[in-house]
C-alpha positions in Angstrom: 0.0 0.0 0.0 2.8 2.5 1.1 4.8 1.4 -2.2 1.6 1.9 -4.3 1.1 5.5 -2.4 5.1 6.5 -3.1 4.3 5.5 -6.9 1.5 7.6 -7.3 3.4 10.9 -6.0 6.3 9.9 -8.0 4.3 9.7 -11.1 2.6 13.2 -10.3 5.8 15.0 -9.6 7.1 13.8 -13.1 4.0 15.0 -14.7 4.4 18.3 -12.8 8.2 18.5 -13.6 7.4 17.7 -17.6 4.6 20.2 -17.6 6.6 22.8 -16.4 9.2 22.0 -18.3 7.5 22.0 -21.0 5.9 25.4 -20.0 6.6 29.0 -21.4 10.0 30.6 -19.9 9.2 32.6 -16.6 9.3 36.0 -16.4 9.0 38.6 -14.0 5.6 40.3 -13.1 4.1 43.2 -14.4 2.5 45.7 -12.6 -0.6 45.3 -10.7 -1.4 49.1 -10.5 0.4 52.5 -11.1 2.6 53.6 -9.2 2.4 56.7 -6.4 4.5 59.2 -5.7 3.7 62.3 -3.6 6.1 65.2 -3.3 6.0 66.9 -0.1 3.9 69.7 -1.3 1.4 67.8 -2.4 1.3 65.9 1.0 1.1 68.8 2.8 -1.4 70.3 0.7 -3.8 66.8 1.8 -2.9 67.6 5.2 -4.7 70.8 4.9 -7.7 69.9 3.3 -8.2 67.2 6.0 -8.2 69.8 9.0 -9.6 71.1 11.0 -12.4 68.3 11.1 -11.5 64.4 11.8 -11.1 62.5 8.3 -9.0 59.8 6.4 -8.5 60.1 2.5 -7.3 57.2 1.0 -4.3 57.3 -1.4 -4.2 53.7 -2.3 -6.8 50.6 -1.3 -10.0 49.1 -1.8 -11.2 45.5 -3.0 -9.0 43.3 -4.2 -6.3 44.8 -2.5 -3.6 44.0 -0.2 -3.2 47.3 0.7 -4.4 50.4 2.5 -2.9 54.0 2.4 -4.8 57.0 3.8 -3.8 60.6 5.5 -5.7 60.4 8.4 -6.4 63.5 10.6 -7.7 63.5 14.2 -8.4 66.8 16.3 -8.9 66.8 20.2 -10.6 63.0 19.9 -10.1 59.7 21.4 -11.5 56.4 19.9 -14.7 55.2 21.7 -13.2 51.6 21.9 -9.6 49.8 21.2 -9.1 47.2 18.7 -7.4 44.5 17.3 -6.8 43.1 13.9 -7.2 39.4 13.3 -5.7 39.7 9.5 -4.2 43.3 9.4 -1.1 45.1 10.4 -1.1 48.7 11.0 2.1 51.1 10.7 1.6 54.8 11.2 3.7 57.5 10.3 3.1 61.1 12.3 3.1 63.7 10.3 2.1 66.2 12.6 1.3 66.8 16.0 0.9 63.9 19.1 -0.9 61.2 20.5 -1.1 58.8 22.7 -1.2 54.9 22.2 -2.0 52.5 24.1 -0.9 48.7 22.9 -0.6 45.6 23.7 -2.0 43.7 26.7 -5.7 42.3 26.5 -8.5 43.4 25.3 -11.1 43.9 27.8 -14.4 42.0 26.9 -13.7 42.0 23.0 -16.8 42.0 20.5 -16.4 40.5 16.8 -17.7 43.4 15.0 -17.0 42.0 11.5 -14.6 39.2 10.0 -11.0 39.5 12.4 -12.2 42.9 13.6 -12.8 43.3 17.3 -13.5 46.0 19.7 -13.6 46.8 23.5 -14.3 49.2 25.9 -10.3 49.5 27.0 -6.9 47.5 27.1 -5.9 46.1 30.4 -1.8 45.9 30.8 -1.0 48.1 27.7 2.3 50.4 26.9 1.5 53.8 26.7 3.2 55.3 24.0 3.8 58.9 23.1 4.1 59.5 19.4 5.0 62.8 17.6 6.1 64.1 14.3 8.3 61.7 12.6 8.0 58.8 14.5 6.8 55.4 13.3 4.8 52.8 14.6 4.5 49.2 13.4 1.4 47.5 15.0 1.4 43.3 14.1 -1.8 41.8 14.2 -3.3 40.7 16.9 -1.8 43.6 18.9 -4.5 45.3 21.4 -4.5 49.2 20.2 -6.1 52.6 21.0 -5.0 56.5 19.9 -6.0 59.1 21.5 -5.8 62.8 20.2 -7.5 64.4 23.4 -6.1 68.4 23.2 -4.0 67.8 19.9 -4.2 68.1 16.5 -2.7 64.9 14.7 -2.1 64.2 11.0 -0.4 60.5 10.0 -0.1 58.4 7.2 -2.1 54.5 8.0 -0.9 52.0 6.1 -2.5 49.0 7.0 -1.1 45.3 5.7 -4.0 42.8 5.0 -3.0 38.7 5.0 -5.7 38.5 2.0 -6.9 40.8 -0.6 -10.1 42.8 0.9 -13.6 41.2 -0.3 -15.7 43.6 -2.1 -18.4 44.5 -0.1 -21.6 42.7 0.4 -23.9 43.8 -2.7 -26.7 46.0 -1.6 -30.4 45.1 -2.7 -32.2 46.0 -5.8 -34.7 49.1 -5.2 -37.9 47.5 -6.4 
């Protein structure tokens, strides 16, 4: 039976081996998507229209994607709950201004509030961090995490790192 199982494989990886080899040359890829550059004007120019209210513009994601860029502004807020990412890192890059973080440790009662996306009320046995302009934060998944912008005015670039290309969103219903 074992010989018979061994046979089989060896068989298959021939076939493999032959197909391939038979195969067109490889070849590197080509590009999924254009390219992005932003000259420092231009990023500071986003930076503007994004204050003095609390909004995120997104330079690069969406379905299909791997990937998420956005400018994200905060002024004098605090999130109403942490979080954690099942399937998504998160690095920040401050721009301008200060907040605090909070990471790692547990999350406190944690709620599934889609797919790999929890929430709760607060972190027990988390770092607080200071952050400021120039600094850089990488956050792994699974990592507990909460920003608070409480008295400040924040800019930073998100760039969030997803294990699997982002699902289109659920199609909404025909109006009848």
């Amino acid at each position: 039976m074992t010989i018979r199982i061994f046979s089989i494989l060896g068989i298959m990886l021939l076939l493999a081996g032959a197909a391939f080899a038979q195969g067109e040359e490889r070849k590197p890829t080509k590009p999924i998507r254009p390219f992005v550059v932003m000259t420092a004007q231009s990023l500071a120019d986003l930076e503007k229209k994004l204050q003095p209210s609390n909004k995120a513009e997104d330079l690069i994601g969406g379905t299909g994607m791997e990937l998420r860029v956005a400018v994200q502004h905060e002024n004098n807020t605090s999130a109403a709950t942490a979080e954690l990412h099942d399937a998504s890192d998160d690095v920040y890059y401050v721009l301008s201004g200060t907040a605090t973080l909070t990471l790692g440790g547990t999350l406190d009662t944690p709620k599934e509030i889609e797919p790999g996306e929890w929430r709760g009320p607060k972190i027990t046995g988390g770092q607080k961090v200071e952050i400021a302009r120039g600094d850089i934060v990488i956050v792994p998944r699974g990592t507990p995490h909460h920003r608070s912008t409480t008295g400040q005015d924040f800019t930073m670039i998100l760039i969030k790192v997803f294990a699997d290309p982002r699902p289109a969103p659920p199609a909404k219903p025909a109006k009848q």
